[in-house]
ZAMARGU-4260 file (C-alpha; in steps of 0.2 Angstrom, whole numbers, plus 5000, padded with zeros to 4 digits):
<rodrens>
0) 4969/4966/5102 | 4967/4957/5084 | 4956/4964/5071 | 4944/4949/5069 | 4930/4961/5057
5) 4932/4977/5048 | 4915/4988/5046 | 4917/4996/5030 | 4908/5012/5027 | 4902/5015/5008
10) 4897/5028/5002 | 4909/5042/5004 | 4922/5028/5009 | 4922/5014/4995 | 4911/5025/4983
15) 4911/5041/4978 | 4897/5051/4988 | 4893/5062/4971 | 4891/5049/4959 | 4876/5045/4957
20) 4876/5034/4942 | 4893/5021/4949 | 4903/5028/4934 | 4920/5034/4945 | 4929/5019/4951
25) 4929/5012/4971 | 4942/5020/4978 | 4960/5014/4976 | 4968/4999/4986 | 4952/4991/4988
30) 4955/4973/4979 | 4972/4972/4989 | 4963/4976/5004 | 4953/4959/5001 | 4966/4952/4999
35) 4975/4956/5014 | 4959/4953/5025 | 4958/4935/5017 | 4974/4931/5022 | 4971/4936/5039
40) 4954/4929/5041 | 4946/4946/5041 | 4929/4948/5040 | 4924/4963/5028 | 4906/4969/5033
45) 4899/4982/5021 | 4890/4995/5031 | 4878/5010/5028 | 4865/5022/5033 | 4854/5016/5016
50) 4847/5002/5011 | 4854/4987/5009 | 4847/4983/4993 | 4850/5001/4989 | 4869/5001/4990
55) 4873/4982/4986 | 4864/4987/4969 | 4875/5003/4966 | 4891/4991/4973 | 4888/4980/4959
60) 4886/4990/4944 | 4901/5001/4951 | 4911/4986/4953 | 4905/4979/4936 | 4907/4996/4927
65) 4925/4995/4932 | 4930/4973/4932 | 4949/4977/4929 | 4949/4979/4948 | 4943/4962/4950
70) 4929/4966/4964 | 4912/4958/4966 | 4901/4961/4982 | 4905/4941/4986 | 4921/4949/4994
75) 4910/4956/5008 | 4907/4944/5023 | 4890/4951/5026 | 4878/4969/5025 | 4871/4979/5038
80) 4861/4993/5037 | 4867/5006/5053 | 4867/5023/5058 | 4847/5027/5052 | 4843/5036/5065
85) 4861/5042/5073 | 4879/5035/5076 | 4880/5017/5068 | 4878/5003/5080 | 4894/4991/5078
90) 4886/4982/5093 | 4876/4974/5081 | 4889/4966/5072 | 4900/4962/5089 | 4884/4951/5094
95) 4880/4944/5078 | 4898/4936/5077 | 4903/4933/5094 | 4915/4946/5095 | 4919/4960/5105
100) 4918/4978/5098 | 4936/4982/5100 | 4942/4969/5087 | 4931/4980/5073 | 4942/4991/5064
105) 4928/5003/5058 | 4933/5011/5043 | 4923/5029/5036 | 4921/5046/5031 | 4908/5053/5042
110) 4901/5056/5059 | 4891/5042/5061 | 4905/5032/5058 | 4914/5042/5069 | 4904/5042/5086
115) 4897/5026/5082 | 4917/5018/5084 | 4918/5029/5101 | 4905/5025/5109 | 4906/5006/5104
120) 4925/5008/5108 | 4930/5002/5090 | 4947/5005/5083 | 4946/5017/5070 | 4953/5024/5054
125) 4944/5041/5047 | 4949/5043/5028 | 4944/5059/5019 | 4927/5057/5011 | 4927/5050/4994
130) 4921/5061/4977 | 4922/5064/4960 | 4933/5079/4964 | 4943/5073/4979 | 4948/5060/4990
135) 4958/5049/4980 | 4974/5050/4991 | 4967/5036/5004 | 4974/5019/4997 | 4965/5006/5007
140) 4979/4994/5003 | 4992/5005/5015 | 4980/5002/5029 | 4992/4995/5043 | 4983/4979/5051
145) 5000/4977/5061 | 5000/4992/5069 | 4982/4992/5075 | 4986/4974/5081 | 4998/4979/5092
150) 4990/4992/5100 | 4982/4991/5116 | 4969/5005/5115 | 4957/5013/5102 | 4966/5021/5085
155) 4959/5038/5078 | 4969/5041/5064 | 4968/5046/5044 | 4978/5039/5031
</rodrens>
């Protein structure tokens, strides 16, 4: 299996969850992790239970509010909103760019990233939800694409 999309969860995995007004920075790693999907012709698809508008808006000013990361919401291949109504729906995406759900690594903090991966059979890495008080221990720049490219089956794993 080769990673060909990562669905990227937002709140709670790139932002913190608890700040409400963008001022805590993403969480660490993240500009690397770009740049490691660039290079490997990764698509990076930002994904949330919100609105889109909702959290491209609170991606910016967070991003803009802290521009020594060098971050803008052009990084992102594309926006999905997912999961309104229960486990997110990576089938969606699969569809939209010819690809089959096992080559989207699913990246998040919570349940309806969680089941939405199983049931879509989605490789999948569970970091520790993102706050103002915690979380900041997951580095998305350690995330190992190798590893998860050699692997046969599903991943359930933290970092």
């Amino acid at each position: 299996m080769v990673i060909k999309a990562v669905c990227l969860d937002i709140y709670g995995t790139v932002l913190a969850t608890d700040d409400h007004d963008q001022n805590f920075p993403p969480r660490q790693g993240l500009r690397e992790f770009f740049d490691i999907c660039d290079k490997r012709r990764i698509r990076v698809i930002a994904t949330s239970d919100e609105s889109i508008e909702d959290y491209k808006r609170n991606l910016e000013i967070c991003f803009n509010l802290h521009d020594r990361f060098g971050l803008t919401i052009d990084r992102f291949f594309d926006f999905y909103r997912l999961g309104e109504a229960g486990p997110k729906d990576y089938s969606l995406v699969a569809r939209s760019f010819g690809i089959d759900c096992s080559e989207i690594l699913v990246i998040g903090d919570g349940p309806k990233d969680f089941f939405g991966a199983r049931k879509h059979g989605c490789p999948l890495i569970i970091c520790p939800e993102y706050t103002i008080e915690g979380g900041r221990e997951f580095d998305f720049s350690k995330i190992p694409f190798d590893e998860i490219n050699m692997r046969e089956t599903k991943i359930e794993q933290s970092i």
